[in-house]
C-alpha positions as CSV (number, residue, x, y, z in Angstrom):
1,X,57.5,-39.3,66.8
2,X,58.7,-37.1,63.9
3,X,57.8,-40.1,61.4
4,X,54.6,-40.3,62.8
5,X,53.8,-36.7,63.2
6,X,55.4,-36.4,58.9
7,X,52.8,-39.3,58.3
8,X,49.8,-37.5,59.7
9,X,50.8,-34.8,57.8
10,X,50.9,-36.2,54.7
11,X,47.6,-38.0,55.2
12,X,46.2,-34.8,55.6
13,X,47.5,-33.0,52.6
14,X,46.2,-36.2,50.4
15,X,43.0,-36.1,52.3
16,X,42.7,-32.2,51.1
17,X,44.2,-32.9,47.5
18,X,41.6,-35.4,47.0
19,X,38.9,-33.4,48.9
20,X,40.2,-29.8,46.0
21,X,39.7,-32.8,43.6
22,X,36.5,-34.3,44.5
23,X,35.1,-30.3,44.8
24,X,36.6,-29.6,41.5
25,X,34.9,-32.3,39.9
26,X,31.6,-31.3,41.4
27,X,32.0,-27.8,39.9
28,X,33.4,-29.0,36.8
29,X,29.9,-31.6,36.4
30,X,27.8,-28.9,37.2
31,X,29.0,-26.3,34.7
32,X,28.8,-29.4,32.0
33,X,24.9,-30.2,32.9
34,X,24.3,-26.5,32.5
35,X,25.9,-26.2,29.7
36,X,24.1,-29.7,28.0
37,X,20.7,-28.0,29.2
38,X,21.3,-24.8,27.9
39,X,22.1,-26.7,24.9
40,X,19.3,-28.8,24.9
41,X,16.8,-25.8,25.0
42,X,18.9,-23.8,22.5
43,X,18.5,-26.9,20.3
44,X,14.4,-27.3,21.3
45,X,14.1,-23.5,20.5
46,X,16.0,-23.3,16.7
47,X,13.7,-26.3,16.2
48,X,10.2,-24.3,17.4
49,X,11.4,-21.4,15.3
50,X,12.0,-23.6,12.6
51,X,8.5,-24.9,12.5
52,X,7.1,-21.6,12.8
53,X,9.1,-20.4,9.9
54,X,7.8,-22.6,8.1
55,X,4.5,-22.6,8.8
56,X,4.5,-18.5,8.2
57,X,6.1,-19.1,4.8
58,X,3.7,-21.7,3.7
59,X,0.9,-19.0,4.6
60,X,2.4,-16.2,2.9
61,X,2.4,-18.9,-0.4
62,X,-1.0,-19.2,-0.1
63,X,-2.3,-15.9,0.4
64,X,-0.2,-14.8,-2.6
65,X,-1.2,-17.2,-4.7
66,X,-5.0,-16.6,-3.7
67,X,-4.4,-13.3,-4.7
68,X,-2.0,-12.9,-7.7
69,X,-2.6,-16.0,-9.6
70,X,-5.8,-14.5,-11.2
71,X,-3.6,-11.7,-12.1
72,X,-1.5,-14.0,-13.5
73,X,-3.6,-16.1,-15.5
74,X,-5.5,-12.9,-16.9
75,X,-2.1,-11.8,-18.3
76,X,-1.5,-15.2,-19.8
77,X,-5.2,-15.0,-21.1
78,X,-4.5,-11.2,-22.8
79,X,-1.9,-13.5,-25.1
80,X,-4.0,-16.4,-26.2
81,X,-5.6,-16.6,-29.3
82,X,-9.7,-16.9,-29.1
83,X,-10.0,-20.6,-29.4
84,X,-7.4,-21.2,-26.8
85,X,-9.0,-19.1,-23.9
86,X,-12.1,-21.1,-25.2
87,X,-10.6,-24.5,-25.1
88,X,-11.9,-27.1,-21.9
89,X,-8.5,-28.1,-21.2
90,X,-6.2,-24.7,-20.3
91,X,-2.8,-24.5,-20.9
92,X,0.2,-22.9,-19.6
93,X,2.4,-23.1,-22.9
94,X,1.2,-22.2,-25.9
95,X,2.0,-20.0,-28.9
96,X,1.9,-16.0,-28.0
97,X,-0.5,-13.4,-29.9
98,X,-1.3,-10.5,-29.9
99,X,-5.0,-10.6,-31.4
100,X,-6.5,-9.3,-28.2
101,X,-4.1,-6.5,-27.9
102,X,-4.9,-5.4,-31.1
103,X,-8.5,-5.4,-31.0
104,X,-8.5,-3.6,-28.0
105,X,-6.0,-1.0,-29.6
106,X,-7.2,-0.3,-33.5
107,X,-11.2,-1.8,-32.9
108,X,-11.9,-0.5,-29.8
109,X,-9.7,2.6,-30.2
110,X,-8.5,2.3,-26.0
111,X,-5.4,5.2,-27.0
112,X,-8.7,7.9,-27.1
113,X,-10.0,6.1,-23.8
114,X,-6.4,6.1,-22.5
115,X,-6.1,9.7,-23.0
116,X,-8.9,10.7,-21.1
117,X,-8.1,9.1,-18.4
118,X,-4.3,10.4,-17.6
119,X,-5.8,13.7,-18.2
120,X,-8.5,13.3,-15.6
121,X,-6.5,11.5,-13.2
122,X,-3.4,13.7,-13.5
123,X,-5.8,16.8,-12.4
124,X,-7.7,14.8,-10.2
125,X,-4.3,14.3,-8.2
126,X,-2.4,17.3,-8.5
127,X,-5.5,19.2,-7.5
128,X,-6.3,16.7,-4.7
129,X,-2.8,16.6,-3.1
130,X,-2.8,20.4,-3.1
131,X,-6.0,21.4,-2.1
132,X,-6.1,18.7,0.6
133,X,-2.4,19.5,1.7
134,X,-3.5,23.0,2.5
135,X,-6.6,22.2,4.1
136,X,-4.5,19.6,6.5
137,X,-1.8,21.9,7.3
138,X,-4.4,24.9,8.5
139,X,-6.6,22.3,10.7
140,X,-3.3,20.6,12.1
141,X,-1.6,23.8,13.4
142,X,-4.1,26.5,13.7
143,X,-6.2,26.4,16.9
144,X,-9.6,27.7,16.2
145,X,-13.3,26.8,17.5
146,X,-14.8,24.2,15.9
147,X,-11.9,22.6,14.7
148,X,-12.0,19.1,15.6
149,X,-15.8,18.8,14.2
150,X,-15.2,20.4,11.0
151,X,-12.2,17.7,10.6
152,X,-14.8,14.7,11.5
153,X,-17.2,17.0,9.1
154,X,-15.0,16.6,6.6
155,X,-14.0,12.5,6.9
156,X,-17.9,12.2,7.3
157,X,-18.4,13.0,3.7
158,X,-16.4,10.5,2.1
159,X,-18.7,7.8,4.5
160,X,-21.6,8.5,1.7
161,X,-22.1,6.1,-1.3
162,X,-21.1,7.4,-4.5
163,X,-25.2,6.2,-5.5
164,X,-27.0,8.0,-3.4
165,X,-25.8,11.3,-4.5
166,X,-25.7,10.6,-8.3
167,X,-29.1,11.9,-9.2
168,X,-28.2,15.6,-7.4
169,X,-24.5,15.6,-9.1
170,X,-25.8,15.2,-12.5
171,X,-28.3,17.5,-12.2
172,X,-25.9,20.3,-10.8
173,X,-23.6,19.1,-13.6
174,X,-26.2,19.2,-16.2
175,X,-27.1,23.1,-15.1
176,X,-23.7,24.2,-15.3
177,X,-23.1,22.8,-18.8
178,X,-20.6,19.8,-17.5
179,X,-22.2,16.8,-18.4
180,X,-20.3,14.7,-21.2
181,X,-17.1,16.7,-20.2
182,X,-13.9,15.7,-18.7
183,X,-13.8,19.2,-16.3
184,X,-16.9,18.1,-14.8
185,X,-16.0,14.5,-14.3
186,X,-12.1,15.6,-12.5
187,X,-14.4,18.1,-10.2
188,X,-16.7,15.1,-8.7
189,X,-13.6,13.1,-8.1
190,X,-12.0,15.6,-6.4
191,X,-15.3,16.0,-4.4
192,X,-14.5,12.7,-3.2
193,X,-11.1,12.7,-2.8
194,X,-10.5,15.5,-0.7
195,X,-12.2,14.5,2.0
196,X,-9.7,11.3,3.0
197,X,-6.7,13.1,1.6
198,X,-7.2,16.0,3.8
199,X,-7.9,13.5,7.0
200,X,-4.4,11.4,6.5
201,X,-2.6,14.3,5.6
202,X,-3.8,16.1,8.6
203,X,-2.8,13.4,11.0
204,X,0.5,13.3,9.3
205,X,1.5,17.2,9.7
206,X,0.6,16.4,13.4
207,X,3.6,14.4,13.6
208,X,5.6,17.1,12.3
209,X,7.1,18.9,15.3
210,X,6.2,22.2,15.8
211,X,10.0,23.5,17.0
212,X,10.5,23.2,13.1
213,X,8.1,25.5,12.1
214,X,8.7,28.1,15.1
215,X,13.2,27.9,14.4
216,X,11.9,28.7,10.9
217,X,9.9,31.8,11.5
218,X,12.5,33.1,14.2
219,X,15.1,32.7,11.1
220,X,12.6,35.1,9.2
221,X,11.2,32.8,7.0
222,X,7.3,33.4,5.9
223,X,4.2,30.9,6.7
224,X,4.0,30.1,2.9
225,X,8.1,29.6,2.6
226,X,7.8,27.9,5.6
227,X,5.1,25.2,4.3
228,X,6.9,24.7,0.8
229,X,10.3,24.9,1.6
230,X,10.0,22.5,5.5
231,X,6.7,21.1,6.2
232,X,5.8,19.5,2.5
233,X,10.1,18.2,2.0
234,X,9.0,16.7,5.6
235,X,5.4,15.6,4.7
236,X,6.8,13.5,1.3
237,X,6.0,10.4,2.3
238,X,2.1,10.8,3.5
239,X,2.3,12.9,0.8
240,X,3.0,10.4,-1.6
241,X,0.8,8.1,0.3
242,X,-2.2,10.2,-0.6
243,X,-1.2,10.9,-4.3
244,X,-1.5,7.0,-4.6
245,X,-4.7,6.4,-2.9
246,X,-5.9,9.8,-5.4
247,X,-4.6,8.0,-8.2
248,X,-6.4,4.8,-7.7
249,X,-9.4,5.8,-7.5
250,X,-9.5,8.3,-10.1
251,X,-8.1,5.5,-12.5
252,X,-10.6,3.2,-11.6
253,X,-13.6,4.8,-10.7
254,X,-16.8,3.3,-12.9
255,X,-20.0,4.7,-11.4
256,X,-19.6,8.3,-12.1
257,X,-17.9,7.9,-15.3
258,X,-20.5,5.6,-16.7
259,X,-23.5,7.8,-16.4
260,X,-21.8,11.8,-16.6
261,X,-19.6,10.8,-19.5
262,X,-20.1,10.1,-23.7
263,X,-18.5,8.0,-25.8
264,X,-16.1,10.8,-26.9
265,X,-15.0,11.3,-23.4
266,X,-15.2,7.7,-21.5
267,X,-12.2,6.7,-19.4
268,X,-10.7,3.2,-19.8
269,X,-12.5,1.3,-17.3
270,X,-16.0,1.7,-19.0
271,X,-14.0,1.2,-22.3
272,X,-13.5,-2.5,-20.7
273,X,-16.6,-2.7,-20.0
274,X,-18.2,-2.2,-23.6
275,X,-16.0,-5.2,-24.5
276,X,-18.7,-7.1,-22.7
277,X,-21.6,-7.2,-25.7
278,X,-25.3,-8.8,-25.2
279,X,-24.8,-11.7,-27.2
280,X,-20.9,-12.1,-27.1
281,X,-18.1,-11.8,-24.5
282,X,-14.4,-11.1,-26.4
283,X,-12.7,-12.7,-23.1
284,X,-9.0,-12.3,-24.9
285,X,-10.3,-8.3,-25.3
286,X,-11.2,-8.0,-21.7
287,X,-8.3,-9.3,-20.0
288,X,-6.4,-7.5,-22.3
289,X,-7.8,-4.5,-21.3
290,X,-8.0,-4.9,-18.0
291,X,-3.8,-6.0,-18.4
292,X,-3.8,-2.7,-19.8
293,X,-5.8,-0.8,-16.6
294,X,-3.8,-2.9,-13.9
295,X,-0.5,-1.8,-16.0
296,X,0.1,2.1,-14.6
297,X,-0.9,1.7,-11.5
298,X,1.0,-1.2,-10.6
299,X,4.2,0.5,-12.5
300,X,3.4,3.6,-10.2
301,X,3.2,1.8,-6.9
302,X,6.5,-0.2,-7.4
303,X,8.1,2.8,-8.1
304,X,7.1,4.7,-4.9
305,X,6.4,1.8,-2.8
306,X,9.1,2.7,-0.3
307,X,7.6,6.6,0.4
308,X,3.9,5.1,0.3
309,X,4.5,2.7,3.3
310,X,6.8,5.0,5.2
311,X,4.1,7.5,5.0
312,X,1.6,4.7,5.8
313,X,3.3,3.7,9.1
314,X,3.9,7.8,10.3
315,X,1.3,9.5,9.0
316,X,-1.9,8.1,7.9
317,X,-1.9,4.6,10.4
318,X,-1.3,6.4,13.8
């Protein structure tokens, strides 16, 4: 009896130890398929975002070539000689020279040209930033009646076309003695400057927070120490954003400074343009010159770029 009882016993605990077994194996199988599949999709996912890396890269490729290899080849152009930028069959190596550059420089005289136009766009900013900073800062904190439609007053301005009001302007100009002069040129682009300078800064100071300027006047300090010493430190990158879009403009305006300036005080790009003759284009001059134009501005931007898209994405783009 005890034999037989012993062998049902150990039938039972090999029945169970093959049962733990069999379950184990089952659990074990499982966690492998989930594992492969997971695996699987991982693998199917790396290979989507591959493609779509790819595909995004081969874009960006083509959109900057679009745009930059004109750039490109006009630099390339600024440094061939006449009969090469001529020639039906364009090159990409050749010999240097510096016969455009120089005919722009000592026959053209672009140095006088050059001259005029740091002086006008130097005021033209500084004047702009300031007078629109103020302006912004006064309709983005002080409540007073009428407020929102003098703001879309003011961005409704810069919405008219520099050529329908060029007949009025020079004949203002021409009454108060400022035609053929650099003063009266910097005051028509900071006309049309201030407008959008004032808007994006004003949307800017907005996102300043106003416990800033209230802890700064309980701590005694003034409403002008307040603004230069807080809100502007705080407002440097729209700030910055505006002095470029200031800067751009004034540097490559043509309309205005075509028909209210002279010879003696034209800005560089209508000192390109007289490069275009009636019976002759100097190609090597003009893309020399307009190297030259592209030259400060780019320099500027690459410099600043960092502040000009922070204050892009917070203050002017929200």
């Amino acid at each position: 009896m005890k034999s037989r009882g012993q062998e049902n016993v150990n039938v039972k605990v090999a029945f169970n130890f093959l049962s733990y077994i069999r379950y184990g194996n089952d659990i074990i199988t499982s966690i492998v398929k989930k594992f492969y599949t997971r695996g699987e999709k991982i693998k199917k996912a790396k290979h989507k975002i591959s493609a779509g890396v790819v595909f995004s890269w081969i874009g960006i490729v083509i959109i900057v070539t679009f745009f930059f290899f004109p750039i490109f080849w006009e630099v390339l152009a600024s440094f061939k000689s006449s009969i090469e930028i001529r020639s039906p069959n364009p090159t990409l190596i050749f010999q240097p020279s510096f016969e455009n550059w120089g005919y722009i420089f000592i026959e053209r005289e672009f140095l006088s040209n050059f001259k005029n136009s740091i002086i006008v766009v130097s005021c033209t900013t500084i004047l702009t930033v300031l007078i629109g900073a103020l302006a912004a800062y006064a309709l983005a904190t002080v409540n007073f009646k009428g407020r929102k439609l003098l703001a879309l007053e003011i961005i409704t301005l810069r919405m008219l076309p520099p050529a329908s009001v060029i007949v009025p302007i020079f004949l203002l100009l021409k009454k108060a003695f400022l035609i053929n002069t650099l003063p009266g040129l910097i005051i028509i682009y900071i006309t049309f400057n201030l407008p959008l300078s004032c808007w994006l800064l004003m949307q800017y100071f907005k996102g300043i927070p106003q416990e800033i300027r209230e802890a700064a006047l309980i701590d005694g300090s003034s409403w002008s120490k307040n603004l230069w010493t807080i809100v502007f430190p705080l407002a440097k990158p729209g700030l910055v954003a505006v002095t470029i879009f200031c800067l751009i403009f004034s540097w490559s305006e043509f309309l205005f400074a075509l028909i209210l300036t002279s010879e003696e005080t034209h800005t560089l790009p209508i000192a390109a343009a007289a490069v275009l003759q009636h019976h002759y284009i100097h190609w090597g001059g003009l893309s020399a010159s307009c190297v030259f134009i592209m030259a400060l501005p780019l320099f500027f931007i690459f410099v600043v770029q960092k502040h000009f898209v922070k204050g892009l994405t917070l203050g002017a783009i929200k």
